[in-house]
N, C-alpha and C positions, 0 to 999 in steps of 0.2 A: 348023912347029909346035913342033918339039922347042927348036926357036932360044928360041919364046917363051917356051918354061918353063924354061929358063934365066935369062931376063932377069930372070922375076917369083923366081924362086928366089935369084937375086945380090940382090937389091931386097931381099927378106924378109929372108936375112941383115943384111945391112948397117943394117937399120931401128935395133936395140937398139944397135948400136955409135953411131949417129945421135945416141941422146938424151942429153941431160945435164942429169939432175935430180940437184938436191942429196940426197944421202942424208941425212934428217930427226932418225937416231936418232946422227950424228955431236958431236951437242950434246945435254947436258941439258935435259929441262922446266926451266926457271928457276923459284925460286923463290916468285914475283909476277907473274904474267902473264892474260891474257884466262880462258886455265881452269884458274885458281884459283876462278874464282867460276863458273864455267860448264861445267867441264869433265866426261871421261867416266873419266878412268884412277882408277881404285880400288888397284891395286896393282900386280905385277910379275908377265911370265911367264916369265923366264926364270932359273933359280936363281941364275944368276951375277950377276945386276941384284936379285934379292933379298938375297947376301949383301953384295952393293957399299954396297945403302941409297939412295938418290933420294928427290925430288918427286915428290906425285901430287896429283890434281884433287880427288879427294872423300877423306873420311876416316872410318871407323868409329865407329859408335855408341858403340863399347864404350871407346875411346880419348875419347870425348867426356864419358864417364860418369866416366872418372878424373881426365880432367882439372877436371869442375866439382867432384867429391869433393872434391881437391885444394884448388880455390876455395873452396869453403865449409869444408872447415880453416881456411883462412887468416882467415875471417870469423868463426869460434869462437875462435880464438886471436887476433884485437883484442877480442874480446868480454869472452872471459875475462882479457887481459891488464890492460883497462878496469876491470873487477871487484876484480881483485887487488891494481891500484893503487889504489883507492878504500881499500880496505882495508891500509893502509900497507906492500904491497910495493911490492917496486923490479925496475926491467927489470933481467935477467938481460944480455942484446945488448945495448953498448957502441952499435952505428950506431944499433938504435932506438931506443938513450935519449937520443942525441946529435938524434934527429929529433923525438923524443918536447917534449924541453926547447923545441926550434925553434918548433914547430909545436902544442904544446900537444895536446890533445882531436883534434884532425884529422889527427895523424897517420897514422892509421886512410885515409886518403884516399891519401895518398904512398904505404904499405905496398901497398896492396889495386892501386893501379896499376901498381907495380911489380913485382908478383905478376902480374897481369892478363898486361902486357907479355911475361912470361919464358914462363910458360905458353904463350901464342901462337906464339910460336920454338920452343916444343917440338913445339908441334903441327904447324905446317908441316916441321919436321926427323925427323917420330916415323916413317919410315921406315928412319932408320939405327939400328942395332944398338946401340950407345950410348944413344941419346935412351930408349929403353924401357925400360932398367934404370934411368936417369934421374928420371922418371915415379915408377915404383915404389920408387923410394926418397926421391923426396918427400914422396909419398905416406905409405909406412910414416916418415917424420919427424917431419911432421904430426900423424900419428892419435901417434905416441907426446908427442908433445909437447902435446898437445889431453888427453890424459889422465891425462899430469904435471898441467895449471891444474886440471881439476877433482879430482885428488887433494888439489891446494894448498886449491880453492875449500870442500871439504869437510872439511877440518882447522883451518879460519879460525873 
């Protein structure tokens, strides 16, 4: 009797030495993957994975509210830049007068995609430490530079 609980007790040990699963958190969530669009990770628990910065499945409201802020500056300022020229100014940006000349009235199309595009890199990367001050200083760029055209708009 005592023999068999021995045998079962070596067995039980020996079981966890047995297994060999990959340890999963040895790799980062990537940043495109199945749960990106599906997933459950909202954020990080352990401090050291919070100040490190990563990948996560879903993202905050409040990060989505800045980011369209952010969008719809950029849609006031083709607005107002459209306005301005109308009324014989001239782009201040070198690239967007060089795109401007290009591309004529649709510029506004190239701008707003390329805005679109950067924004979305922000927002997949708006975990790390950087990308937040980021944001809010696009942000605060925008809102100042949306208030410079209608300082301009309203001295015309």
């Amino acid at each position: 009797m005592e023999n068999e609980k021995q045998i079962i007790l070596n067995q039980q040990l020996s079981e966890p030495e047995r297994r060999n699963l990959k340890d999963r958190r040895k790799k980062p969530t990537p940043a495109l993957s199945w749960y990106t669009f599906f997933g459950r990770r909202q954020g990080f628990r352990r401090e050291s994975d919070k100040e490190k910065g990563g990948y996560v499945d879903r993202y905050s409201s409040r990060l989505l509210f800045f980011l369209m802020v952010i969008l719809g500056f950029n849609v006031l300022d083709v607005l107002f830049t459209m306005m301005i020229l109308d009324h014989k100014g001239w782009e201040l940006n070198p690239v967007v007068r060089s795109v401007m000349t290009i591309h004529g009235d649709a510029f506004w199309v190239w701008k707003f995609t390329i805005v679109s595009v950067c924004l979305t890199l922000l927002c997949l990367h708006s975990k790390f430490r950087p990308v937040k001050h980021i944001i809010v200083a696009l942000g605060l760029i925008y809102l100042i530079t949306v208030i410079y055209q209608i300082f301009i708009l309203a001295h015309l």
